[in-house]
C-alpha positions as CSV (number, residue, x, y, z in Angstrom):
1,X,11.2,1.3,-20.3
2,X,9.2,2.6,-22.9
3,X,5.4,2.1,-22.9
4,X,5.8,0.5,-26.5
5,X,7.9,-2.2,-25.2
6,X,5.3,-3.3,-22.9
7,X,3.8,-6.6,-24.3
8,X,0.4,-7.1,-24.8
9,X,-0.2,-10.3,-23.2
10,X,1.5,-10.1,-19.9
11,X,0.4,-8.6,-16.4
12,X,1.6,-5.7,-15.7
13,X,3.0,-4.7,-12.2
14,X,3.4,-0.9,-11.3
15,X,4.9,0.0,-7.7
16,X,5.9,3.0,-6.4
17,X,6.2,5.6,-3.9
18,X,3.0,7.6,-3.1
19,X,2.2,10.9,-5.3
20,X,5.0,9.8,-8.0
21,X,2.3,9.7,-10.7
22,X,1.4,5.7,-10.8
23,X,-2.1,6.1,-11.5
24,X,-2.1,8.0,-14.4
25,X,0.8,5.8,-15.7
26,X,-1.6,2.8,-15.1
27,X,-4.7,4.6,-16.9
28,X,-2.0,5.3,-19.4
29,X,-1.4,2.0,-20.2
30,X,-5.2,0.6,-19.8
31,X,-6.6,3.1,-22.5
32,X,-3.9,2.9,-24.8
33,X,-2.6,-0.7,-24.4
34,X,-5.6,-2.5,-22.8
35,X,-6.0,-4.1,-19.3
36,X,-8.3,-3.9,-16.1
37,X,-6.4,-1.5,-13.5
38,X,-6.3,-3.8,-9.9
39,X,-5.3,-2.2,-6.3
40,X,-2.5,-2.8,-4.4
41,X,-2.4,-0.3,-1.9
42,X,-3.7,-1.4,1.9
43,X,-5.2,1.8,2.5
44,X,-7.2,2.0,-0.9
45,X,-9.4,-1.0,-0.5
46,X,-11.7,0.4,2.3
47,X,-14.8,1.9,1.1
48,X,-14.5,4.8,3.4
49,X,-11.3,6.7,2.0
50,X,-11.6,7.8,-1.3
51,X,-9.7,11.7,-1.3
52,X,-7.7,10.8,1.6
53,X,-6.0,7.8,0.1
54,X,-5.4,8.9,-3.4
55,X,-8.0,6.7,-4.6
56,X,-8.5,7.1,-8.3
57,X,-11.5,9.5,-8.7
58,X,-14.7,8.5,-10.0
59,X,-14.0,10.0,-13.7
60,X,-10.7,8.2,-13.9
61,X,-12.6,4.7,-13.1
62,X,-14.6,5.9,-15.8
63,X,-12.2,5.6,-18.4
64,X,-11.0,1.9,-17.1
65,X,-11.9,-1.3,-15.2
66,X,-10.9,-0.8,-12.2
67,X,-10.8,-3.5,-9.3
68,X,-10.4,-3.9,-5.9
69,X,-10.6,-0.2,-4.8
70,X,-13.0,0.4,-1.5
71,X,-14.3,-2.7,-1.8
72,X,-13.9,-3.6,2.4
73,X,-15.6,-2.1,5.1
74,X,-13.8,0.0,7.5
75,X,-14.2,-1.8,10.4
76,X,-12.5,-5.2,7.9
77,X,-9.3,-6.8,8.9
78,X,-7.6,-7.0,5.4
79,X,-4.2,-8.2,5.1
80,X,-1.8,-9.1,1.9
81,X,-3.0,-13.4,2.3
82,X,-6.9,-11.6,1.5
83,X,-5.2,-9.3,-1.2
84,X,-3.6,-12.4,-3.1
85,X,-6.5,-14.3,-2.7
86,X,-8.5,-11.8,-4.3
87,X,-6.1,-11.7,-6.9
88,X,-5.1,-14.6,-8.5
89,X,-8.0,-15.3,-10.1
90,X,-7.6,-12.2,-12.1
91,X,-4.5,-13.1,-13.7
92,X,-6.4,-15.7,-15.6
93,X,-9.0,-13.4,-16.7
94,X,-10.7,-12.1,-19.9
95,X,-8.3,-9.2,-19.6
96,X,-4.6,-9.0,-18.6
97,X,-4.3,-6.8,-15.2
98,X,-2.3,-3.6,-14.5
99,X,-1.7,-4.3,-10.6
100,X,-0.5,-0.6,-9.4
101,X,-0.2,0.2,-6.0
102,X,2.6,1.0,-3.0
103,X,2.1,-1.5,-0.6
104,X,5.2,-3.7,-1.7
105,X,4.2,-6.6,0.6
106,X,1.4,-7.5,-1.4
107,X,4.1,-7.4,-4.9
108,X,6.2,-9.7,-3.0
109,X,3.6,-12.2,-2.1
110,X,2.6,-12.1,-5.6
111,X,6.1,-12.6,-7.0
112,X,7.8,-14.4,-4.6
113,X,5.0,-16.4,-3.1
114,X,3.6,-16.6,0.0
115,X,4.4,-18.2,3.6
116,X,1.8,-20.7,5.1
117,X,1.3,-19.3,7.9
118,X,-1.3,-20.4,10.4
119,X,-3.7,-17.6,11.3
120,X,-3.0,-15.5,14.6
121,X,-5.5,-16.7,17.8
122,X,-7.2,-13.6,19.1
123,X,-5.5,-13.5,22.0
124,X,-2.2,-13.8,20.4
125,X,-3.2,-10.5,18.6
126,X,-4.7,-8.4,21.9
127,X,-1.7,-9.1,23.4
128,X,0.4,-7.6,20.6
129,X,-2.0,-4.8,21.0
130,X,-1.1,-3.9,24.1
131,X,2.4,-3.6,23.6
132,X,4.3,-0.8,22.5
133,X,6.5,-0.6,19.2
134,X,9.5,-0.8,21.1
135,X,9.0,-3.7,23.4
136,X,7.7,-5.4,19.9
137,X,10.8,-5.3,18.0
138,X,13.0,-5.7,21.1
139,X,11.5,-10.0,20.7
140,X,12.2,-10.4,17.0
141,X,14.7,-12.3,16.1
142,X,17.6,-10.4,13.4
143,X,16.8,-11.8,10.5
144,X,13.3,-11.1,10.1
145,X,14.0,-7.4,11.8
146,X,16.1,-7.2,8.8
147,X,13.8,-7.9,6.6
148,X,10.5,-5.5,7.5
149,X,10.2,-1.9,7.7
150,X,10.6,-1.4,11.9
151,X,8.4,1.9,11.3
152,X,5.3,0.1,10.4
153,X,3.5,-1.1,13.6
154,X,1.5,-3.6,11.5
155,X,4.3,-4.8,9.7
156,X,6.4,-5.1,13.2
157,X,3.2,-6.7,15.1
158,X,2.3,-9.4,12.4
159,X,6.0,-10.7,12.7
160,X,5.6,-10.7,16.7
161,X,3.0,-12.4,16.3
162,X,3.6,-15.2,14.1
163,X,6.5,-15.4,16.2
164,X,4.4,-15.4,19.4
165,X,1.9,-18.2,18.2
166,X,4.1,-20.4,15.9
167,X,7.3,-20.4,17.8
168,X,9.1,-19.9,14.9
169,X,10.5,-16.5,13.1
170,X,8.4,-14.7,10.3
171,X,12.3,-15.1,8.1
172,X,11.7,-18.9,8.2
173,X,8.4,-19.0,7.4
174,X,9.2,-16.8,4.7
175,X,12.2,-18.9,4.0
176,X,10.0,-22.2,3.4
177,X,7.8,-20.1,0.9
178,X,6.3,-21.9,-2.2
179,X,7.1,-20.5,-5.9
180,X,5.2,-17.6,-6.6
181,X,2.0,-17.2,-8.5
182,X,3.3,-15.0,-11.0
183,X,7.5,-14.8,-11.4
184,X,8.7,-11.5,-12.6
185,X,9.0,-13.5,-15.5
186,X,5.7,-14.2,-16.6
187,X,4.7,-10.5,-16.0
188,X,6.1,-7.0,-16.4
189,X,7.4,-5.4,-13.5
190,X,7.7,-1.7,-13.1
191,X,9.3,0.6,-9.8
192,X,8.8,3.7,-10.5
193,X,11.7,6.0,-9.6
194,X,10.7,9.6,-7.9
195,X,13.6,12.4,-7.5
196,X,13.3,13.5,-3.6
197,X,13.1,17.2,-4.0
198,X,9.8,16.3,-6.8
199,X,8.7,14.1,-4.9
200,X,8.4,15.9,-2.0
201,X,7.1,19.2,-3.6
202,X,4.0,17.2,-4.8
203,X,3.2,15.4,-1.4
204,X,3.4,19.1,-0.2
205,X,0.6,20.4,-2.4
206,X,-1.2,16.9,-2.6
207,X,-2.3,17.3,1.2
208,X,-4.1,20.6,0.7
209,X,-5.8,19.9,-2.6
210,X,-6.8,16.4,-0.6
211,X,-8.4,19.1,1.9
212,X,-9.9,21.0,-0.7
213,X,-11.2,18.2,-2.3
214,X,-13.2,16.6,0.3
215,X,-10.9,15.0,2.9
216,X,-12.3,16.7,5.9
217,X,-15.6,16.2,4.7
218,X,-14.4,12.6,4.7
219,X,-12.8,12.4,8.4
220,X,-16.2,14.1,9.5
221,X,-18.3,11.5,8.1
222,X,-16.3,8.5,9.8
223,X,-15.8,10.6,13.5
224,X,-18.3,8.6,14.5
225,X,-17.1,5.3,13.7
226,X,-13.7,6.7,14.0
227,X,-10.9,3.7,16.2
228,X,-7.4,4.6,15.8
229,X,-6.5,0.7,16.3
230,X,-8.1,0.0,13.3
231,X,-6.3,-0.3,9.8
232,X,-8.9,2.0,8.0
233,X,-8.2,4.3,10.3
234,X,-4.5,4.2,10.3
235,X,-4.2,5.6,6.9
236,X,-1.6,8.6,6.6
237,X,-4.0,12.0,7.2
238,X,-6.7,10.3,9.0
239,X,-5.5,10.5,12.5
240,X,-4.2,14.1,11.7
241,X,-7.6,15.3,10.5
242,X,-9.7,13.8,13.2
243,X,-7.3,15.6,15.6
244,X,-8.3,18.8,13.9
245,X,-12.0,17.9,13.8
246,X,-11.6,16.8,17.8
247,X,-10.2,20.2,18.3
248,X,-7.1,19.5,18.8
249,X,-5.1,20.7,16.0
250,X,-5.4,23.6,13.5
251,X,-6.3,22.7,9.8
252,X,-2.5,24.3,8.8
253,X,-0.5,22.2,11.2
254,X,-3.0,18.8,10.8
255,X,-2.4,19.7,6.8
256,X,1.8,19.8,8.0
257,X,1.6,16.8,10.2
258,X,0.4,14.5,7.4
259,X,2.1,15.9,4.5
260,X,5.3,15.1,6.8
261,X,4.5,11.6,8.0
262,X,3.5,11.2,4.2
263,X,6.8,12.5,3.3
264,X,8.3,10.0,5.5
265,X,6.3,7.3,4.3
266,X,7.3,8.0,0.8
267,X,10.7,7.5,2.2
268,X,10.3,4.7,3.9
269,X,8.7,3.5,0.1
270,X,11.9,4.4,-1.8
271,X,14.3,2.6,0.1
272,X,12.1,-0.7,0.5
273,X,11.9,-1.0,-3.4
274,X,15.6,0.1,-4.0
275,X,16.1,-2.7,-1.5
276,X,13.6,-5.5,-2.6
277,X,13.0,-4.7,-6.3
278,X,16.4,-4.3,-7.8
279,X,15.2,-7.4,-10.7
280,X,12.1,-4.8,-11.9
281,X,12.6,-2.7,-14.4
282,X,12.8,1.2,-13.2
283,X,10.5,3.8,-15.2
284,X,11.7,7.4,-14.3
285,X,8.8,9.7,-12.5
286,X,8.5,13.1,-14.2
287,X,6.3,16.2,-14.8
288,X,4.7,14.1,-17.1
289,X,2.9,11.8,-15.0
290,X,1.2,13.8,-13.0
């Protein structure tokens, strides 16, 4: 799809794996075609991250509205029900949003609506906590472990947990879902499509410019406040550069050890929205949109 073919007076919904140029298509499109850029990326709306997550720099908001970026504290439990509430009142706004992110949980719940699912008792949630990845998927039920990415921990835990505190499977909640706020109709929907070898050659370089940019200086500020059990603190490069600043790892191989586990992660990314996203339109990743 061509950016002149995008119509003036519809959302417009940009997912993607990381590093395959999203951003810049989304400022693209918000300084030539108007629109207020929104996040949909878990790890970019804590206020602490801004290098190490990719967060558009502070010359790019510049050029365009941008909302929803490092607007949480770390320490926040954010999840895609907080992201959709946040949203939806920007779709009837003064100006149409460009919602651009990777985190295809929160497209979905926008698109395809969301479950009504009761909130999680604490105790529900320690004990999920306390259990390993493994002994987590072993007690879900096929259908939903068809349905999530088994990798993500959060992913895995919030469906062992609903299960855990509703007696019922994530799948049927999902199943019983209402119509969505805004149908792939009423919007338009972009995946953007990344080659593996290009992909990979710029997660490769991304890492060290992240490093050169200010990422450690990042990590260093937060060692304090630092809890690998948090969600902030999850995001991909954190762990590996608090290992470093702990002592425990050279800068080289922290700098390897997150550019693989984001190499994974973009992965991980590709195959979800080949999976989930065959209805949106695909938009080829190139030099281009770097």
């Amino acid at each position: 799809m061509k950016l002149d073919n995008i119509p003036d007076d519809k959302p417009v919904l940009i997912a993607g794996p990381t590093a395959s140029g999203k951003s810049a298509l989304a400022l693209e499109i918000a300084e030539t075609r108007g629109g207020v850029i929104v996040n949909a990326d878990a790890s970019q709306v804590y206020d602490c991250w801004r290098v190490v997550t990719a967060r558009p720099s502070a010359e790019d908001e510049s050029r365009a509205p941008h909302l929803l970026y490092g607007h949480q504290p770390y320490d926040a439990l954010y999840s895609a029900g907080h992201w959709l509430r946040e949203v939806l009142p920007l779709l009837s706004g003064p100006e149409r949003p460009i919602i651009i992110g990777g985190t295809g949980l929160y497209f979905l719940t926008l698109t395809e609506g969301m479950a009504e699912i009761p909130a999680t008792p604490p105790e529900v949630r320690a004990e999920g906590d306390s259990l390993s990845l493994e002994t987590l998927i072993a007690a879900l039920d096929p259908q939903t472990a068809a349905r999530i990415d088994l990798m993500n921990r959060a992913r895995v835990q919030r469906a062992w947990e609903v299960l855990r505190a509703t007696g019922r499977p994530l799948a049927e909640w999902q199943d019983d879902t209402p119509p969505p706020p805004l149908p792939l109709s009423a919007c338009t929907a972009l995946v953007v499509e990344a080659e593996k070898d290009w992909l990979e050659s710029r997660i490769r370089r991304r890492f060290s410019l992240m490093v050169e940019g200010g990422a450690l200086d990042e990590a260093r500020a937060m060692q304090d406040r630092y809890d690998p059990a948090l969600p902030s603190c999850k995001a991909i490069g954190v762990p590996e550069l608090m290992a470093h600043i702990a002592g425990r790892l050279p800068l080289e191989e922290a700098e390897e050890q997150a550019s693989v586990a984001t190499r994974q992660y973009a992965k991980r990314q590709r195959t979800w929205f080949r999976a989930r996203m065959k209805l949106w339109s695909k938009i080829a990743a190139g030099p281009q949109k770097s």
